[in-house]
C-alpha positions in Angstrom: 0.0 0.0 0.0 1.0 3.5 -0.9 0.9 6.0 1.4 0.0 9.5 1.3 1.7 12.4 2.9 -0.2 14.2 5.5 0.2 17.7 3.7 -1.5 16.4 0.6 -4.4 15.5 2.2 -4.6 19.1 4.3 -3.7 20.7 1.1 -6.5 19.0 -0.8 -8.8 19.5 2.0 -8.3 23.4 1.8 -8.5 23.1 -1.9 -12.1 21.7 -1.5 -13.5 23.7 1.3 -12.5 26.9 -0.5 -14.1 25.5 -3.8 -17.4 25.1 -1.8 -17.1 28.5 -0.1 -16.3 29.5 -3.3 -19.6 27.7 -5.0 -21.7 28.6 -1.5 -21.0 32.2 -2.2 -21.9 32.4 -6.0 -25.2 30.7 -5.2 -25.9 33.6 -2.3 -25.4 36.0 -5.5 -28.0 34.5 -7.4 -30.4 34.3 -4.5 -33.3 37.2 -4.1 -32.7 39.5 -1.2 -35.4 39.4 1.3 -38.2 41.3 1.4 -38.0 44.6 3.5 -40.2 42.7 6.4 -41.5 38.9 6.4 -44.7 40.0 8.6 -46.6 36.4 7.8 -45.7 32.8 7.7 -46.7 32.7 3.9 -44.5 35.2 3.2 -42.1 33.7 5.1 -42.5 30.5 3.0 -42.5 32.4 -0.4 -39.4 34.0 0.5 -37.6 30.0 1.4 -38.8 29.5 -1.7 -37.6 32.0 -4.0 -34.0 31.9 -1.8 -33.9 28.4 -1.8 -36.2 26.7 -4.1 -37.3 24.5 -1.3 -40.9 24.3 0.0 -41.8 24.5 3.2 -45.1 22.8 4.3 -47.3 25.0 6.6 -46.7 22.1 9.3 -42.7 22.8 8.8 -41.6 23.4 12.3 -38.7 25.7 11.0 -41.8 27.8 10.9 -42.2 27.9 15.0 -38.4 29.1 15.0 -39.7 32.1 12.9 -42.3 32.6 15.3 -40.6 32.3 18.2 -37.9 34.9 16.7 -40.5 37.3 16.2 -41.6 37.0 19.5 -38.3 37.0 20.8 -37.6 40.0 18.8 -41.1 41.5 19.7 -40.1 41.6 23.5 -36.2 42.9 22.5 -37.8 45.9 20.3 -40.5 46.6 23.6 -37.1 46.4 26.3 -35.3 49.2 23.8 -38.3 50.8 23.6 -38.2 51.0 27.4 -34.8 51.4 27.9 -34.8 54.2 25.8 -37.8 55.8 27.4 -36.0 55.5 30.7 -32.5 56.9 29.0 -34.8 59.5 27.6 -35.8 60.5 30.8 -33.0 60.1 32.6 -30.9 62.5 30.2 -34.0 65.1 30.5 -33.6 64.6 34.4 -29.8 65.2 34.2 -30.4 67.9 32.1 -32.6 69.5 34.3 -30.8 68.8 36.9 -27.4 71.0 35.6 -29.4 73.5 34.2 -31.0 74.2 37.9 -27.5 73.9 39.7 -26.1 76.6 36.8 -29.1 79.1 37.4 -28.1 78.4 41.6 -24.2 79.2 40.0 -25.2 81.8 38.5 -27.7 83.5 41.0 -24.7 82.9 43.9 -22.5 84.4 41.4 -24.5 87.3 40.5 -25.3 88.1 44.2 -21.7 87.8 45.2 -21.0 90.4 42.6 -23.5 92.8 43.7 -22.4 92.4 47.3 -19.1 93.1 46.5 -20.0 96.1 44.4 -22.2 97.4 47.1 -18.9 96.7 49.3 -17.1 98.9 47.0 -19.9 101.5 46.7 -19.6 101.4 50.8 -16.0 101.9 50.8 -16.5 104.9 48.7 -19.2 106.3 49.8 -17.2 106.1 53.8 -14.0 108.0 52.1 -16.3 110.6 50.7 -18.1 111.5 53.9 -14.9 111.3 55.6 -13.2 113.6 53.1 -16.6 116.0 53.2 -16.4 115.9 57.1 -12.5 117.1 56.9 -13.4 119.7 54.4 -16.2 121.0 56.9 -13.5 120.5 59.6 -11.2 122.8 57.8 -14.0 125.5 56.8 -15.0 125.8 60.4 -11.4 126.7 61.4 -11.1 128.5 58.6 -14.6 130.6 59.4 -13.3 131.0 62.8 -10.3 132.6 61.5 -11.7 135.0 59.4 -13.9 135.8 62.3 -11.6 136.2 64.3 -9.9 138.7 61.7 -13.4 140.5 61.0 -13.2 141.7 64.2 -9.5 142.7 64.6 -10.7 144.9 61.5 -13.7 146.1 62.8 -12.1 146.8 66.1 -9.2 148.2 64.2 -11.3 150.6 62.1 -13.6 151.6 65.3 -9.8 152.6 67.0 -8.7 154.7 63.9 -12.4 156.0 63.8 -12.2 157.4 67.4 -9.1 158.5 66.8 -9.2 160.8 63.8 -12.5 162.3 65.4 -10.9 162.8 68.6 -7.5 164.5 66.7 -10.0 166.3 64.0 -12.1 167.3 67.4 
């Protein structure tokens, strides 16, 4: 007996699994693509038949497993549809939720502004009366002075009056 080496045999195995591939894929070519939406069994077994040209009986129970995937995929699409509800509102919640906490930045913000504006405004308005109480200050002594030299002058001129009437006398 002859014997073959092990490579051959892979090598012709490959050889025929890519010429099946090979014939498996030109067949998918030539087959009809599916209808947008099998919503019934019949046009479920239509489209087996135009894919495949196999008929399936309405007894077949490949068509249970169709069933059961649209069931299956009935209670998948009504969990996104929750889930996305609850994502829905939990992004609207979130976003409610940051857009309270910046009006409560914002508000703080503004308030602290305003306090340190009227903190300013305070300052100022202190140095001012201070500065108005120093200028009174200053015009009092300065009043007092001219007073003070009012009356020299008066008393001066009253002198020189009672002097040149008692020499013209």
């Amino acid at each position: 007996m002859a014997t073959v080496p092990a490579s051959t045999d892979v090598d012709r195995r490959a050889q025929v699994l890519a010429e099946l591939a090979q014939a498996n894929k030109a067949k998918q070519d030539d087959r009809p693509p599916p209808p947008p939406e099998i919503t019934t069994v019949e046009a479920l077994r239509e489209h087996l038949w135009r894919a495949h040209g196999v008929t399936v009986g309405t007894d077949d129970p490949v068509l249970m497993v169709h069933t059961i995937h649209k069931v299956l995929l009935g209670d998948w699409e009504r969990a996104m549809n929750t889930q996305r509800r609850l994502l829905s509102q939990a992004v609207a919640a979130s976003a409610q939720s940051f857009a309270e906490d910046a009006r409560r930045s914002i508000e703080a913000f503004k308030e602290e502004v305003l306090a340190d504006a009227l903190r300013q405004k305070s300052v100022a308005m202190n140095e001012a009366a201070k500065l108005a109480d120093q200028a009174q200050a200053q015009f009092r002594r300065l009043l007092r002075t001219l007073s003070i030299l009012t009356t020299l002058n008066v008393g001066v001129v009253l002198v020189f009056t009672v002097l040149v009437l008692t020499v013209v006398q």
